[in-house]
N, C-alpha and C positions, 0 to 999 in steps of 0.2 A: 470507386471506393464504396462497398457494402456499407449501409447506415444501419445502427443496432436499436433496432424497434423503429421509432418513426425517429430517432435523430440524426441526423447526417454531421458527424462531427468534421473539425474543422482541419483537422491534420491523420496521419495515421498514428500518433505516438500517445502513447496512454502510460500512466503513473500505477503502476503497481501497488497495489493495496499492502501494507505492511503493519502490523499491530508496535504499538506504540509509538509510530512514527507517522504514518498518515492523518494526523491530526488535522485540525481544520486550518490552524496556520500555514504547516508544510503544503495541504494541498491547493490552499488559496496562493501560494508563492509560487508553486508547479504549473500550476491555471496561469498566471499571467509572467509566465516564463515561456509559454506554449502549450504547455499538453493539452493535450485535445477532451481527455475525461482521468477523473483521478477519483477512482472508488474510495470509499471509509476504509479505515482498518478493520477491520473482523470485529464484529458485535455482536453479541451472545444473545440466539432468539429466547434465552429461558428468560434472560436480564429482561427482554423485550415484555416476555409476555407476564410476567412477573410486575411488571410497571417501576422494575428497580430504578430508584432514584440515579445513581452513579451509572448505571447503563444506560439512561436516558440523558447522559451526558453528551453522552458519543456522538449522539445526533447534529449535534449544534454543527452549522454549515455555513456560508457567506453565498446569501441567494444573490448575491448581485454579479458574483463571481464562480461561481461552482452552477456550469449549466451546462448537461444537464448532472444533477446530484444522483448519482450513483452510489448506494446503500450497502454492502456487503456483511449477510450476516452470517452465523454458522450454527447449528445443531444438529438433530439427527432424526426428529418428528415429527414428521409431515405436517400433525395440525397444528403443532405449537410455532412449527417455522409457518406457517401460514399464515396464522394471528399475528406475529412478529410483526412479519412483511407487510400489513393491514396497518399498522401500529409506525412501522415506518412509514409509509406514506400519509399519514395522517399529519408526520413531521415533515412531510417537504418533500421524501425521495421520489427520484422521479426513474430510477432505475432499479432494481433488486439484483444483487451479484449474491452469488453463494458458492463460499469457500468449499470445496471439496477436496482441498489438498494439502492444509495443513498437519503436517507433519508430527505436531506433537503429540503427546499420551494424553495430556490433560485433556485435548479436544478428540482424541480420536479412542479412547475408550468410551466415551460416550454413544460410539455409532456416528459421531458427526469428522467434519475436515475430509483426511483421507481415507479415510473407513468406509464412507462410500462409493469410491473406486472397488469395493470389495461387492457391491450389493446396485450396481445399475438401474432395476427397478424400483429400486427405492429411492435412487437418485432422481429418476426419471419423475416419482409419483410428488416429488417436493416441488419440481418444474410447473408440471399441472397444478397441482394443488394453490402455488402463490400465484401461477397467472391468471386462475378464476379468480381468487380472493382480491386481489387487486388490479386489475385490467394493466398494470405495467408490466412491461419490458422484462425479462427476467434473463441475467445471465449467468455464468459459470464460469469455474475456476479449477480445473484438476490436474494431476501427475502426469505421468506415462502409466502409473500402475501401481501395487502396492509396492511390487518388489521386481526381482528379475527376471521370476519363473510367471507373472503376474500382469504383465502390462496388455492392460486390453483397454486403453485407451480408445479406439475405435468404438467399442463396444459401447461405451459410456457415450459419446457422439452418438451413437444412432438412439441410447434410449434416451438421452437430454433433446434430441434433435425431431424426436416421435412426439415429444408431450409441448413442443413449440419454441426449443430455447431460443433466447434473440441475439445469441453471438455467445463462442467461446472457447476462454484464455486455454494455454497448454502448458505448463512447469513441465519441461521434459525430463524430468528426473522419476527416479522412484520413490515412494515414500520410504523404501529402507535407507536410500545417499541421501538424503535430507538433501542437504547442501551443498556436499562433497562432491568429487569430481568433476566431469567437464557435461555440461548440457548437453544431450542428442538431440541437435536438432532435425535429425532426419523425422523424428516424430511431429515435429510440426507441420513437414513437408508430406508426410504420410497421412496426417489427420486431414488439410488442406483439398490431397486431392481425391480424399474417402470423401466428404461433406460437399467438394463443391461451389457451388453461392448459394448451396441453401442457408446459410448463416456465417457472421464472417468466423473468421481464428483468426484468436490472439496469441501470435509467439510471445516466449517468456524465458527470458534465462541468459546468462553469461552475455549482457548487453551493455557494454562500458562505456563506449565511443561512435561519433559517428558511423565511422569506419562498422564498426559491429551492426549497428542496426540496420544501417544502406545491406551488410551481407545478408543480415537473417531475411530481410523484404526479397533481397535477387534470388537468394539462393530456397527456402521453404515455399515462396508465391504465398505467406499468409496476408493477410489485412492491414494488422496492424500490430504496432511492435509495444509488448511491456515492458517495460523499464525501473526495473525494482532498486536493488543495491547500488547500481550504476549511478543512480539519482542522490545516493547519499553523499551530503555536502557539496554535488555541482548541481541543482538544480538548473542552472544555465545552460545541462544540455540539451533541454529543450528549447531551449534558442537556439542553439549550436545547429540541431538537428533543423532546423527551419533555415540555416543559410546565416544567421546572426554572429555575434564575436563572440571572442571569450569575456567575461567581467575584467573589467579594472581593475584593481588593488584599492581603488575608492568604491566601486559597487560593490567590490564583494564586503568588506568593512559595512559599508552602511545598511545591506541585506542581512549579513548575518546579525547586526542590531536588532533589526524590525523583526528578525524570525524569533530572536529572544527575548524582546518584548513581548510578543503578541503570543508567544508560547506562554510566560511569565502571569497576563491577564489572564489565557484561556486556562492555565492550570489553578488560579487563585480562584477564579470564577468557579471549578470544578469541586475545590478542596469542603470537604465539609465533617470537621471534628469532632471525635467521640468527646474529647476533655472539656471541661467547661475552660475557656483562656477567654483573657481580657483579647478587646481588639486587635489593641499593640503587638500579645504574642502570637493571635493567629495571624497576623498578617508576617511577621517574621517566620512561623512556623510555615506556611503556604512560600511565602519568597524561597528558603532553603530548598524545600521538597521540591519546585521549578527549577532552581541553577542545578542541582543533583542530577534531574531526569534530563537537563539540557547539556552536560556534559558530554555526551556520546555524540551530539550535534558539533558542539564545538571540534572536538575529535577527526568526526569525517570534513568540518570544513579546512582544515589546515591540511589535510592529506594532498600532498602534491609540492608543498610552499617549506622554502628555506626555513629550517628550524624548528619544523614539523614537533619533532617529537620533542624539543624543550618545551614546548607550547602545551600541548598534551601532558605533561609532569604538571604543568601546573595549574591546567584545568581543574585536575584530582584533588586541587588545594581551595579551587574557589568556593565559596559560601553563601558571599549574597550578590544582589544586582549590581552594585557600585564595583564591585572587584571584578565580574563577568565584563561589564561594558568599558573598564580601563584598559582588562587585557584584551579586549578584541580589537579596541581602538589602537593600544600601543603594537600587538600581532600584525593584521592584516592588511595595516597602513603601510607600513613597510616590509611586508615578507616579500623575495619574491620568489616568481614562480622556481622547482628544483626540476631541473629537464632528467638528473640523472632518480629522482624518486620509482622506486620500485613499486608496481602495483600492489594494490591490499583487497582485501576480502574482507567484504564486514559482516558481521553477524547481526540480524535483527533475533533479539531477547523474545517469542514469543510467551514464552510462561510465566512477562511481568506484567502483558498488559492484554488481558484476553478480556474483555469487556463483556 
């Protein structure tokens, strides 16, 4: 197994960076689930360089558990993602990932995400540039291409791959399917045997189950498997994927607690009010704005479990912690598993939480 800079992780399975969801709770419960590295969600190098309070949020990581911390940031200017990257490791990271494939307008009219799958050497010159500025590890995250007539994902390999990168992921989609359709993974297998061992690849894409991941590793020969959407609400398959069981109806109940507490803390700890409010209501005011954003969480953990979608109706109703922790209690105590549950597809909200 290819090690990405000098760390030799501990499995081949890695957590997909996801905005609004790769938080530091999600990824400390992914960590000691198994995954072997779980990047940040996407943080804005202007936030970075800017010294933005609220983007300086994002950093927050659990050094005891998150090893090694892997950073992912996004922009489009070589010196400003430079400083960024400086700026992060001054907080802790010990990796630098750079999104190159997000998908939306917000990020990608700027020249940054997928936009530069449009511009290679400039991709390339963001590689060099953060791995002078910071002597770490730098890796990467891109498409097949912008669009259909447009994938030159190889291309982007040889010039991320000239200026030193230390591993990197592949979304084999375009950036015109966002989402849609079914992943080619021939491009992973294509990328794979352009590069080599000169650096590992990370498949990425349409990765649900065991089953999927064991194929994408036989069937592309990459490294190592990302694991994005797949990860929503089963975290345990990263257990799974290491030979482990599935949760209990007591684990899962008692994890999905701990995830919405420790989301609950880390969103309170984040909250900081334009209004002037007494104590009392910023703390009510921070509690709401936590159950709200942890609703989607709730969502994917019932996916699978009798009575799924009554449960989900009345997610949309809850408000504060006492009502969240009665329904989880009362939910996943006794749901059980639905063998006839139809697969879902979830959408991660990039344009709520681009840091």
């Amino acid at each position: 197994m290819l090690p990405i800079g000098p760390y030799a992780l501990k499995n081949r399975f890695i957590l997909a960076p996801m905005a609004g969801v790769s938080e530091m709770p999600f990824r400390t419960i992914a960590f000691e689930q198994g995954a072997a590295l779980c990047p940040t969600e996407l943080v804005s190098a202007q936030g970075l360089f800017r010294i933005n309070t609220r983007t300086l949020r994002y950093l927050r990581f659990n050094a005891k558990v998150e090893r090694p911390y892997s950073l992912q940031i996004f922009g489009g200017e070589p010196e400003v993602m430079a400083q960024a990257a400086v700026i992060g490791k001054q907080h802790g990271a010990q990796i630098i990932d750079l999104n190159m494939g997000c998908p939306v307008k917000k990020v990608t009219k700027s020249g940054a995400g997928s936009a530069l799958m449009c511009d290679p050497p400039r991709a390339g010159l963001l590689v060099k540039l953060i791995r002078e500025a910071t002597g770490l590890p730098v890796t990467a995250k891109i498409r097949s291409g912008w669009d259909s007539t447009n994938r030159n994902f190889l291309e982007m390999a040889d010039a991320l791959g000239k200026e030193g990168v230390a591993a990197l992921a592949v979304h084999p989609r375009t950036r015109a399917q966002g989402y849609s359709g079914k992943a080619d993974w021939s491009v992973i297998a294509s990328l794979k045997r352009h590069v080599g061992n000169a650096f590992p690849i990370i498949g990425n894409g349409d990765v649900k189950t065991v089953e999927d991941a064991t194929r994408m590793l036989e069937t592309t020969g990459c490294d190592y498997v990302m694991i994005g959407r797949g990860a929503l609400g089963n975290p345990w398959l990263f257990r799974e994927l290491l030979g482990g069981p599935k949760p209990t109806r007591e684990e899962r109940a008692t994890l999905v607690l701990r995830h919405f507490r420790e989301h609950l803390a880390f969103v309170a700890h984040e909250r900081v009010s334009r209004e002037k409010l007494s104590p009392e209501e910023e703390a009510q005011r921070a509690e709401r704005a936590a159950v709200h954003n942890f609703r989607k969480h709730l969502a994917w953990y019932a996916h699978g479990l009798a009575g799924a979608s009554h449960f989900r109706n009345l997610v949309n109703r809850l408000d504060t912690k006492a009502e969240v922790e009665s329904a989880v209690e009362q939910f996943f105590l006794g749901a059980e598993r639905d063998v006839h549950a139809p697969p879902e597809e979830y959408d991660v909200d990039y344009r709520t939480a681009l840091g």
